[in-house]
LOVEXDO-960924 format. One record per residue (C-alpha): z negated, y, x negated; chain. Coordinates in nm, 2 decimals. Last residue first. Layout:
BEGIN
NODE:Z:Y:X:A .
...
% end
This chain:
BEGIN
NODE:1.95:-3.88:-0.17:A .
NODE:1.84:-3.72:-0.50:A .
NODE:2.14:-3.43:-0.49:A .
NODE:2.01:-3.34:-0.13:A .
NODE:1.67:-3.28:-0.17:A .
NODE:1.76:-3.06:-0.50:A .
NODE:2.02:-2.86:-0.29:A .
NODE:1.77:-2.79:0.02:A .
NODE:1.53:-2.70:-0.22:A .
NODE:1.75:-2.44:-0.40:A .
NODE:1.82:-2.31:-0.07:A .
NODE:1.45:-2.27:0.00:A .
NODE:1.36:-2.10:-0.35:A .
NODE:1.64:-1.84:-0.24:A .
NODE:1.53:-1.79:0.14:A .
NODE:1.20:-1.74:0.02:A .
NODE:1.33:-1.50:-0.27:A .
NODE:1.54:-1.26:-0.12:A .
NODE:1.28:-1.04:0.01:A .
NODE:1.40:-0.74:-0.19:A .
NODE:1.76:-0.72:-0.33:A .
NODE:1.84:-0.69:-0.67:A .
NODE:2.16:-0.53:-0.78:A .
NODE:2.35:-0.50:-1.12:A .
NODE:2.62:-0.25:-1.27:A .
NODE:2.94:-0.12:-1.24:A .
NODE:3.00:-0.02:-0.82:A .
NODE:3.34:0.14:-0.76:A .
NODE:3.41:0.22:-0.35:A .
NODE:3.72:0.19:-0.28:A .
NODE:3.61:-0.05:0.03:A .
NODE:3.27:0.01:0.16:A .
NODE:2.95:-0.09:-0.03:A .
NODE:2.68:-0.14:0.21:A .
NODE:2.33:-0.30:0.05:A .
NODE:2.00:-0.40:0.24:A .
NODE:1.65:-0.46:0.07:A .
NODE:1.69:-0.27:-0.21:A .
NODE:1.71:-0.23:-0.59:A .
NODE:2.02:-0.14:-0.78:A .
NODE:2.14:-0.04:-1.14:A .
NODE:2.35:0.14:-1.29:A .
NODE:2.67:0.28:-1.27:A .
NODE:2.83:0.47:-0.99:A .
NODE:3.16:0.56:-0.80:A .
NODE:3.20:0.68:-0.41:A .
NODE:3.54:0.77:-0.23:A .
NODE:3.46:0.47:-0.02:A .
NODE:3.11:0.51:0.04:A .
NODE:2.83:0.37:-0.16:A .
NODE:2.57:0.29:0.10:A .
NODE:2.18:0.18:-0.03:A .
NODE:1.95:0.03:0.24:A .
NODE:1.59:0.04:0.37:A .
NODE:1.26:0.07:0.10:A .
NODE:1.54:0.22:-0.22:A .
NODE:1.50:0.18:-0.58:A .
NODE:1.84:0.34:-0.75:A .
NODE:1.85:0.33:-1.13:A .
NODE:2.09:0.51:-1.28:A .
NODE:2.42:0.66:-1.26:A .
NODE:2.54:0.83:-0.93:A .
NODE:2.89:0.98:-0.83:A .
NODE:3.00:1.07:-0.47:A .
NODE:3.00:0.92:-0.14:A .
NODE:2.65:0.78:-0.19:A .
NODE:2.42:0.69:0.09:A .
NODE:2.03:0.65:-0.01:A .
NODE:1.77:0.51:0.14:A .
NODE:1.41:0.53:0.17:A .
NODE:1.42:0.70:-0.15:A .
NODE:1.36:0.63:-0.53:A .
NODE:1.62:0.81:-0.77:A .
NODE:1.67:0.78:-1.14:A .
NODE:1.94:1.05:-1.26:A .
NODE:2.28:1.14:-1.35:A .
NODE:2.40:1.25:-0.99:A .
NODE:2.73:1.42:-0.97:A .
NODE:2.79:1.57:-0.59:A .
NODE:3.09:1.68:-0.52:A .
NODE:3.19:1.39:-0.21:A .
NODE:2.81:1.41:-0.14:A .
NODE:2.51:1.28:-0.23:A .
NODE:2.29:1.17:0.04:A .
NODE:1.88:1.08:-0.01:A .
NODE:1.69:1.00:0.27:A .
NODE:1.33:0.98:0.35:A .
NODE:0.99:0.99:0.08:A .
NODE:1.22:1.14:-0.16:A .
NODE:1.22:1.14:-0.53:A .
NODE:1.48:1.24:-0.77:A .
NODE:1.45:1.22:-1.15:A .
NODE:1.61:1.32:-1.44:A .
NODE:2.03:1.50:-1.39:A .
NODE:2.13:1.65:-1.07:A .
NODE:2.50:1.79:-1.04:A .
NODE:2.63:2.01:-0.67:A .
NODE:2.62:1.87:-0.36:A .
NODE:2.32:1.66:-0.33:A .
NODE:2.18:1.62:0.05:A .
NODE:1.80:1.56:0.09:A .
NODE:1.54:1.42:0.33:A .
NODE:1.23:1.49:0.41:A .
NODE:0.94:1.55:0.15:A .
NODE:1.12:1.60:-0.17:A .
NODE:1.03:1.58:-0.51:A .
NODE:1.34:1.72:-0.75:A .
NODE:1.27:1.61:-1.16:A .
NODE:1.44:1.75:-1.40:A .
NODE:1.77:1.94:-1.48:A .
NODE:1.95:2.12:-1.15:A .
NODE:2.31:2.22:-1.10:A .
NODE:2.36:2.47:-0.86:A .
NODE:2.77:2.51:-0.74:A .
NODE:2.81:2.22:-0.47:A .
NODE:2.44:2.34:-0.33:A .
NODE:2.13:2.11:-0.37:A .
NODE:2.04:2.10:0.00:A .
NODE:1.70:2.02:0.09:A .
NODE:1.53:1.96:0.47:A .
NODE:1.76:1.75:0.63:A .
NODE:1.58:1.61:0.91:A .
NODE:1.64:1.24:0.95:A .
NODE:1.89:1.04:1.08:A .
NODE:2.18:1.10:0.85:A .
% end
């Protein structure tokens, strides 16, 4: 993680509501509501994150379900499993990962309407 970390959420605290960070944060332990961050969010191998979380980015090597808004890029890591749903402008999702749900990815739709163009121009010629 690039940035600072500035709040842990310890493998044995478990927290109920919502957590507003400024600077980044690390989830060890079980979150359930809200989390907001203005950086990073990480949840770890132990972590168990039940909860709606806007960030910069967040990287996910243990459990999340809800909705996930990020500015940069969400990671699920290999050990990682979630449900939910996903908005972002870049995804990683390595390989044992487990992803159930839906992702929509920011800035998409130029390139979209222009592909669909290129299709449409082609199927009348």
């Amino acid at each position: 993680m690039a940035e600072n970390l500035t709040t842990v959420i310890g493998k044995d605290c478990t927290f109920t509501g919502t957590v507003e960070v400024k600077g980044a944060l690390r989830v060890d332990g079980r979150v359930k509501g809200k989390i907001i961050s203005d950086e990073t969010v990480q949840v770890g191998a132990t972590g168990e994150v039940e909860a709606d979380i806007t960030a910069k980015s967040v990287t996910a090597a243990g459990s999340v379900a809800g909705t996930v808004i990020t500015t940069v890029k969400f990671a699920r890591q290999a050990r990682g499993k979630g449900i939910g749903e996903v908005k972002t402008r870049g995804i990683v999702i390595e390989q044992g990962a487990i992803f159930h749900g839906s992702c929509q990815m920011d800035g998409l739709k130029p390139t979209v309407e222009k592909a669909d163009k290129m299709v449409e121009k082609k199927n009348h010629v």
